[in-house]
C-alpha positions as CSV (number, residue, x, y, z in Angstrom):
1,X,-142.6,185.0,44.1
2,X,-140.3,185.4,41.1
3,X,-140.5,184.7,37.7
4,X,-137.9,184.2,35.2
5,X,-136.4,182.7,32.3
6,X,-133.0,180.5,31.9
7,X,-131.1,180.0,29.2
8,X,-127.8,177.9,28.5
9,X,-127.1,180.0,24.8
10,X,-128.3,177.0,22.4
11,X,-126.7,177.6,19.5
12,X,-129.0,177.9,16.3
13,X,-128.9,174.7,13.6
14,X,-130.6,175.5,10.3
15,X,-132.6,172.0,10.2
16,X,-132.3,172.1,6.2
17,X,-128.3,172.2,6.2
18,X,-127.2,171.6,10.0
19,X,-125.2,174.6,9.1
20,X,-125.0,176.1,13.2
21,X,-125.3,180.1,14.0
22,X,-121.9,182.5,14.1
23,X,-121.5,182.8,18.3
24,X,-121.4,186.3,17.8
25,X,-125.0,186.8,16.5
26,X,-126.4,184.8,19.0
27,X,-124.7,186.6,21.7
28,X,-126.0,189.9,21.0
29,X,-129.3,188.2,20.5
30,X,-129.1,187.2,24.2
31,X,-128.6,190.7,25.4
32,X,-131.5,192.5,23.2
33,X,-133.8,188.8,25.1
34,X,-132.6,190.2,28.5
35,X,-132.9,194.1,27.7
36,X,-136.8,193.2,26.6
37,X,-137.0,190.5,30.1
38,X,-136.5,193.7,31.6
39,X,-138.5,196.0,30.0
40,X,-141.4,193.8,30.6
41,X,-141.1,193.3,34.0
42,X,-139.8,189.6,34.4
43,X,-138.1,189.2,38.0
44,X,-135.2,186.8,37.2
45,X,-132.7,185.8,34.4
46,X,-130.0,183.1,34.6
47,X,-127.5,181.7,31.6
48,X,-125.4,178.3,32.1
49,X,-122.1,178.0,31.6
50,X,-121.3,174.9,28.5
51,X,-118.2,174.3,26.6
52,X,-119.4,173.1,23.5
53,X,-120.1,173.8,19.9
54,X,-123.8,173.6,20.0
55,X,-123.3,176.3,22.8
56,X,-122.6,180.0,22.9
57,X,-122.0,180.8,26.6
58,X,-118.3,179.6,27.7
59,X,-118.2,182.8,30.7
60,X,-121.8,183.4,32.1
61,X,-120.0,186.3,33.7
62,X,-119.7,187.8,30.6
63,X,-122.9,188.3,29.6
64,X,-124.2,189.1,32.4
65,X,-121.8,191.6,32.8
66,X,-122.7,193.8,29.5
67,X,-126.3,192.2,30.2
68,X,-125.7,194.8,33.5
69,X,-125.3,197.8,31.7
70,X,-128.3,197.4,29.8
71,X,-130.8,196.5,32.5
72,X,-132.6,198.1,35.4
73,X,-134.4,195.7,37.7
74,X,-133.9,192.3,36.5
75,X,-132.0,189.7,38.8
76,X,-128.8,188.4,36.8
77,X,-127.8,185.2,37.8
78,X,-125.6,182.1,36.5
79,X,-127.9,179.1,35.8
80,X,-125.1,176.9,36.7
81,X,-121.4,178.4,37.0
82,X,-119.4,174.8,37.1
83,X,-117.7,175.7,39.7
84,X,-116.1,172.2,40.2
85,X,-113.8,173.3,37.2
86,X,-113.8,176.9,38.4
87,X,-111.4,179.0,40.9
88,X,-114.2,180.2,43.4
89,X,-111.4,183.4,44.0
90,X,-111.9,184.3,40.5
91,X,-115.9,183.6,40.3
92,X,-116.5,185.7,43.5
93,X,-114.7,188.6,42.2
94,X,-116.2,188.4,38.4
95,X,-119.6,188.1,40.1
96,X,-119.0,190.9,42.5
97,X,-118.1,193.5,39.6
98,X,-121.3,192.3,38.0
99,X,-123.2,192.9,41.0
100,X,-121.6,196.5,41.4
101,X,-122.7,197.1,37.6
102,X,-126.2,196.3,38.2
103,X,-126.5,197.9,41.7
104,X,-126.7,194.8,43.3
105,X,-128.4,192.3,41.2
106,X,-126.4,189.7,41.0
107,X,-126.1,186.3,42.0
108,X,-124.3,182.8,41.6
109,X,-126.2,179.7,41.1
110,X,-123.6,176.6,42.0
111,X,-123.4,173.4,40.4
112,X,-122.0,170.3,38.7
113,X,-123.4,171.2,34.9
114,X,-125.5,168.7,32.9
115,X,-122.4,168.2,30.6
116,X,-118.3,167.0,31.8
117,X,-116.6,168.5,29.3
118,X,-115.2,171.3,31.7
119,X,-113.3,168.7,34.4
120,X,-110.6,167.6,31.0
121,X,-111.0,171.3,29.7
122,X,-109.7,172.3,32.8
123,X,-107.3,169.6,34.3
124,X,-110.2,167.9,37.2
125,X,-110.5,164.3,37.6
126,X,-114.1,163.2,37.1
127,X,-113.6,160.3,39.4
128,X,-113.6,163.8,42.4
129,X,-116.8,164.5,40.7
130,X,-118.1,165.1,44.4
131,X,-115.3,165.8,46.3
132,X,-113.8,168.4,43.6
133,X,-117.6,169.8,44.6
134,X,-118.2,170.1,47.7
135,X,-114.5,171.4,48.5
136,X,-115.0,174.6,46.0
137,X,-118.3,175.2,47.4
138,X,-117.4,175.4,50.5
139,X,-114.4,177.9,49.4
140,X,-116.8,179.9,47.4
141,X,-119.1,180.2,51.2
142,X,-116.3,181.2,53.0
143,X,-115.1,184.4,50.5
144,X,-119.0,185.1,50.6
145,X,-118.9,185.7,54.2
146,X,-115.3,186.7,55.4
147,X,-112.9,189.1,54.5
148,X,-110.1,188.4,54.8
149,X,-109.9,184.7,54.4
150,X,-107.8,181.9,55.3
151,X,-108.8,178.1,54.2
152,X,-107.0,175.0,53.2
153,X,-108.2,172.6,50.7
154,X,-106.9,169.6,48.6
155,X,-107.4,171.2,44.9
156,X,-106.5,174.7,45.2
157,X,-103.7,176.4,47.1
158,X,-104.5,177.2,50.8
159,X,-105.2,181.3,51.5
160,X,-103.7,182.8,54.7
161,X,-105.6,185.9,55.9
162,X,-105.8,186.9,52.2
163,X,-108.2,190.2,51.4
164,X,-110.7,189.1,47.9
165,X,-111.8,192.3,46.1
166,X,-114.0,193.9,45.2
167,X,-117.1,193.1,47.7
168,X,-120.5,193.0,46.6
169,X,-122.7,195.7,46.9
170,X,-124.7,194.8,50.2
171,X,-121.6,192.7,51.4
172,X,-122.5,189.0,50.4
173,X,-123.8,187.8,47.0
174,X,-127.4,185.2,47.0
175,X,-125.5,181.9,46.0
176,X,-128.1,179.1,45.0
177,X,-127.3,175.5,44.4
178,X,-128.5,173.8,41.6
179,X,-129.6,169.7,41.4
180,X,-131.3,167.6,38.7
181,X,-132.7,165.0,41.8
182,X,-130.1,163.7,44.0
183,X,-131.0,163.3,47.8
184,X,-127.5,164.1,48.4
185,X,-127.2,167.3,46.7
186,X,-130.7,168.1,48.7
187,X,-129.1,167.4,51.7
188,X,-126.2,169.1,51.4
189,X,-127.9,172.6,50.4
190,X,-130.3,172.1,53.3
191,X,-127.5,171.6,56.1
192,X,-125.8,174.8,54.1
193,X,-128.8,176.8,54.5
194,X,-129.0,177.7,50.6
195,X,-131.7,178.1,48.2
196,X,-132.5,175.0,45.7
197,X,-133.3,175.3,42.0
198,X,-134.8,171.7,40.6
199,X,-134.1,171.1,37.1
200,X,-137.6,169.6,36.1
201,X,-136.8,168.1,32.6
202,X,-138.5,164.8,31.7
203,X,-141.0,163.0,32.9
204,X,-143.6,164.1,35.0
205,X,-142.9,166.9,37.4
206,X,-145.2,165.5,40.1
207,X,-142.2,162.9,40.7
208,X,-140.2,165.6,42.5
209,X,-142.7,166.3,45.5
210,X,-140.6,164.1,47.7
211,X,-137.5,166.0,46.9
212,X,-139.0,169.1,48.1
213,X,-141.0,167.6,50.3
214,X,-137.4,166.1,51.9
215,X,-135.3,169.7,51.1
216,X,-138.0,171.5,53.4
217,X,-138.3,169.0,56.3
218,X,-134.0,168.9,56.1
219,X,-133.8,172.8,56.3
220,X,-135.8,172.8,59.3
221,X,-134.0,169.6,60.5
222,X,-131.0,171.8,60.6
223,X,-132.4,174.5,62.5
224,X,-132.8,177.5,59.0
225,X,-135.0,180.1,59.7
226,X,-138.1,179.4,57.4
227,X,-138.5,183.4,57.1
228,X,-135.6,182.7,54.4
229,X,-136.6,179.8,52.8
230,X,-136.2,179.7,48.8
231,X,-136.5,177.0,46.5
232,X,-137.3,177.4,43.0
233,X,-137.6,175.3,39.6
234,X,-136.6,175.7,35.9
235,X,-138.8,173.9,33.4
236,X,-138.6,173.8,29.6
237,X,-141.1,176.1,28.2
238,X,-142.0,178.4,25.3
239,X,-145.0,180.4,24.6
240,X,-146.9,181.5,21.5
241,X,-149.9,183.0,20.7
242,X,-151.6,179.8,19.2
243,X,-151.1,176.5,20.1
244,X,-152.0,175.1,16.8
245,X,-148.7,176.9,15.8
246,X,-146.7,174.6,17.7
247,X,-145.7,171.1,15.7
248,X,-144.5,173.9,12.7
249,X,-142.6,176.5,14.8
250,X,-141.3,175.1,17.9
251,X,-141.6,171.4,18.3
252,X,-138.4,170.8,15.1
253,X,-136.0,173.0,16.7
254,X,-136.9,171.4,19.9
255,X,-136.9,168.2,19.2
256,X,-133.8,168.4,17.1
257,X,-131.7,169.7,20.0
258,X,-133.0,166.9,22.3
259,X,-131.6,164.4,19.3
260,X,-128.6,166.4,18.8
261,X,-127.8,165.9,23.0
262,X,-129.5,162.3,22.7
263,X,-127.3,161.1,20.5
264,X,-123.9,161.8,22.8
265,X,-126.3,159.7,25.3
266,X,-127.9,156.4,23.8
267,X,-131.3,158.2,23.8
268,X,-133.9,157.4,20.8
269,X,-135.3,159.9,18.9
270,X,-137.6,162.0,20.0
271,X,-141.0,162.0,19.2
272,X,-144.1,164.2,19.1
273,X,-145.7,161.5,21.6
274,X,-143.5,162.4,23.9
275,X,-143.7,166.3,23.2
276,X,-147.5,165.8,23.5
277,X,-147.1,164.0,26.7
278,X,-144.4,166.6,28.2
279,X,-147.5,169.0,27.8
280,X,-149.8,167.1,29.4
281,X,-150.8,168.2,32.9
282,X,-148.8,166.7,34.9
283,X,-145.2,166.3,32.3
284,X,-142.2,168.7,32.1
285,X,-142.9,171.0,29.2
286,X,-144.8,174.3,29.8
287,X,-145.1,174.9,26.0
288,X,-148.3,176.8,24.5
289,X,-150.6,180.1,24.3
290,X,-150.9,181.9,27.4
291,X,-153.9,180.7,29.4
292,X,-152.3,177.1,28.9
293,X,-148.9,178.3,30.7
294,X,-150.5,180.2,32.7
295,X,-152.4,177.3,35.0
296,X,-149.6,175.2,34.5
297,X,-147.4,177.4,36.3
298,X,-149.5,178.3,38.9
299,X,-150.1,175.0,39.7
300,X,-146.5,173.7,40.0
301,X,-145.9,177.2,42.2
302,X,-148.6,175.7,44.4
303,X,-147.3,172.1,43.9
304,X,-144.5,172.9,45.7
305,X,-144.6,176.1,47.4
306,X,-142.1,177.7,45.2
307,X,-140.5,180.9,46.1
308,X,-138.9,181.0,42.0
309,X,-140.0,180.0,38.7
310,X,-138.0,180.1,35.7
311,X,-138.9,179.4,32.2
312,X,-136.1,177.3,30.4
313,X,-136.6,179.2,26.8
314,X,-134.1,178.6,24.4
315,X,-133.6,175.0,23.7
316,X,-132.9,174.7,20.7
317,X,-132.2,178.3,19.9
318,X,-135.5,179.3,18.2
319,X,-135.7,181.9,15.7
320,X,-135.1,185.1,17.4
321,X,-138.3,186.8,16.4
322,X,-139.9,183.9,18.0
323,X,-137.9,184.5,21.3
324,X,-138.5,187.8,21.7
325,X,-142.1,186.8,21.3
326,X,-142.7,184.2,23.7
327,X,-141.0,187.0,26.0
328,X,-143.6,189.3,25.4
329,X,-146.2,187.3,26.3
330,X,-144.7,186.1,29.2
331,X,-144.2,188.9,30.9
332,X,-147.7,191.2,29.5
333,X,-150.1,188.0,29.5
334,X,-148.6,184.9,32.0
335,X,-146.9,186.7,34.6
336,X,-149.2,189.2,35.6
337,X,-152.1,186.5,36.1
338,X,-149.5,184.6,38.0
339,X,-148.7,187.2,40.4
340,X,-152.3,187.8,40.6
341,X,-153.2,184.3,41.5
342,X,-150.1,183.5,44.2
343,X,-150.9,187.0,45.7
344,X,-154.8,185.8,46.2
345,X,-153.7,182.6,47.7
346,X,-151.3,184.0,50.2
């Protein structure tokens, strides 16, 4: 069982002036919140890839490349890499120099991105939203598991027994797929034999048992060894040392970044009903002191059999002191009585 924390770089908005954070602050911010991940003994990190203002991380690569250098044990992964809009050539090999740096602990997490602004930033038809997919995934597979390769596509020149370098350090790199709920994406990574991450981000999470439910039965379907069976979640959360704390210090930044994206989407505003009913037992936010969090993620690991859980903690961008806070107790007061739970069950 692992346990983690994604983040897509929010950037920071003073909510007196709307004046946003330099890029370069927040960056190195990132990197001292993956050093202390780390240093507490957290299993898992992952940082999307956005190409926006309100966003810092353009290259996850990049991070996680100096994050590499300045790590020990911590899984470094991409939480997604778009790679509809990217050359799966170039990903490989970026992600197989980070996984040399960190003596093999990297890892690509595929997917379509919660935003489109890559397909016109990089010259893709939305309207091959699913083909432009499927056909770089399949690419990206194929350099995964033969060297050298040959392949012919529709969107990117064919190869003809070309060698891609470097390799990983134990030959093949984990690639996950990442999906907010489609059957179709379910299916796909089930016939593929790859792990799943569920992006649990409104309503209640309950709502997704079929989806997993359908994932597991598919993989078997398809004839997957179970003995390699992952599927994992990311949930907005953020943790604090009293709850009472929470309508002054984390539910404005929150829910100003849900009305910054809401707005670009016809959403209303958001409103502390609906914060309060996100924490509710059964909704999408894992937010509160550290007994709270720590039932609710045991029992959406037992919910649906997860394998990963990763904390979704920076929406928003919170102050940094705050971050590196909610880290702390993460990994010293939720994870350990998570482990210890999951362990007693199995």
């Amino acid at each position: 069982m692992q346990l983690g924390i994604t983040m897509f770089g929010d950037s920071r908005f003073n909510l007196l002036t709307n004046e946003i954070q330099s890029p370069e602050i927040r960056m190195k911010e990132i990197i001292e919140e993956i050093k202390l991940m780390d240093e507490v003994g957290l299993d898992y990190f992952g940082i999307g890839e956005h190409h926006r203002a309100d966003y810092v991380v353009a290259a996850p690569e990049i991070i996680l490349a100096a994050a590499a250098t300045q790590t020990k044990r911590i899984i470094l992964g991409s939480s997604v890499s778009v790679i509809s809009s990217a050359d799966p050539v170039k990903l490989f090999q970026d992600f197989a120099m980070i996984d040399l740096l960190s003596d093999g602990r990297a890892e690509i997490m595929a997917g379509r991105g919660s935003f489109i602004e890559s397909f016109p930033l990089f010259g893709y038809d939305l309207n091959q939203y699913d083909e432009v997919f499927g056909e770089k995934l399949d690419l990206l597979l194929k350099i995964n598991t033969n060297n050298p390769v040959s392949w012919k596509g529709k969107f990117r020149p064919e190869l003809k027994d070309q060698d891609i370098y470097p390799r990983p350090k134990h030959g093949e790199l984990p690639v996950w797929i990442a999906v907010g709920g489609t059957p179709q994406s379910v299916e796909r990574a089930a016939r593929l034999g790859l792990p799943v991450m569920f992006a649990i981000i409104g309503g209640n999470y309950t709502n997704f048992k079929a989806l997993f439910d359908y994932y597991q039965q598919a993989y078997q379907a398809y004839g997957h060894d179970m003995q390699n069976f992952e599927v994992g979640v990311h949930m907005h959360a953020f943790f604090v040392e009293d709850q009472n704390q929470l309508m002054q210090l984390h539910y404005p930044t929150y829910a100003a970044q849900m009305n910054r994206i809401g707005a670009t989407r016809g959403w209303p505003n958001y409103k502390p009903e609906q914060y309060e009913q996100g924490r509710s037992q059964a909704g999408h936010l894992i937010v509160g002191d550290a007994p709270y969090a720590t039932d609710k993620i045991i029992e959406v690991i037992e919910t649906f059999g997860l394998t990963r859980f990763a904390a979704h903690l920076d929406t928003g961008a919170m102050e940094h002191k705050h971050m590196m806070k909610a880290i702390e107790i993460y990994g010293t007061k939720i994870a350990p009585e998570v482990r210890k739970a999951v362990n007693k069950a199995d």
